[in-house]
C-alpha positions as CSV (number, residue, x, y, z in Angstrom):
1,X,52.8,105.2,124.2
2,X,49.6,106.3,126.2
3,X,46.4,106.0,125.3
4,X,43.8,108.9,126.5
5,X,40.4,108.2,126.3
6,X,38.7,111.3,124.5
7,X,36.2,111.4,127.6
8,X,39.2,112.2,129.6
9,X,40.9,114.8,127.7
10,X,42.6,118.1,129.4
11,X,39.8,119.8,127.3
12,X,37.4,118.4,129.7
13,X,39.2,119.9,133.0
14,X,39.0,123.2,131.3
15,X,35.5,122.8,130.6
16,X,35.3,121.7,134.2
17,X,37.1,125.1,135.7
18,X,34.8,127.0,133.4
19,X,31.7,125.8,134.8
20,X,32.8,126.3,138.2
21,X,33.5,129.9,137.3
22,X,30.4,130.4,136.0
23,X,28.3,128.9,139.0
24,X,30.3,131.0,141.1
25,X,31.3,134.3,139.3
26,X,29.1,134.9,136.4
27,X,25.4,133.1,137.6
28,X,23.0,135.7,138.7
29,X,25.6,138.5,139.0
30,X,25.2,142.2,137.5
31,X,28.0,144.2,136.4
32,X,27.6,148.0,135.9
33,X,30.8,148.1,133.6
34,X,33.4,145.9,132.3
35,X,35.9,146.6,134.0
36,X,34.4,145.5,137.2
37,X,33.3,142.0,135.5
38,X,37.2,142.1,134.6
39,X,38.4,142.6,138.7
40,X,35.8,140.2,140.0
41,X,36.7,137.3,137.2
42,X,40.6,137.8,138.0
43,X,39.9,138.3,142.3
44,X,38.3,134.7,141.8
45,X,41.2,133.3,140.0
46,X,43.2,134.7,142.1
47,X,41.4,133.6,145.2
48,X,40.9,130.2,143.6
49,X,44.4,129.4,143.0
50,X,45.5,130.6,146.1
51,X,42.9,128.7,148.3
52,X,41.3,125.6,145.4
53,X,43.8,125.1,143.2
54,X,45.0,121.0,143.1
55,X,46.3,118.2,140.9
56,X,43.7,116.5,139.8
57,X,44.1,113.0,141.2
58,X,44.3,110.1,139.0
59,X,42.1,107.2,139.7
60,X,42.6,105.0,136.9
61,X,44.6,101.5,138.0
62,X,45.7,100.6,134.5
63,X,43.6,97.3,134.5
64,X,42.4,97.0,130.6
65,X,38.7,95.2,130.8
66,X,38.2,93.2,127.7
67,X,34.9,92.6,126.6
């Protein structure tokens, strides 16, 4: 059994990706239809998971600290 701290759920690294989309997608930009928020929200998934896209690295040495 593994025990996942609720501060570092996979909910977080979706909340994560979503804020990066906003900051660089949605922040300050003007659509004049949907369908080109659509193409320009799936050209930056596409782009970022061609050029960004990474395992997120692990940096917890299983050392418990008992207070």
């Amino acid at each position: 059994m593994h025990f996942t701290p609720t501060y570092s759920s996979w909910l977080n690294q979706i909340e994560i990706w979503f804020n990066m989309l906003a900051k660089d997608v949605l922040k300050n930009g003007v659509w004049k239809s949907t369908k080109q928020l659509v193409d320009q929200i799936m050209e930056y998934i596409r782009t970022y998971n061609e050029q960004r896209a990474a395992p997120f690295k692990w940096t917890y040495a299983g050392k418990i600290r008992v207070v």
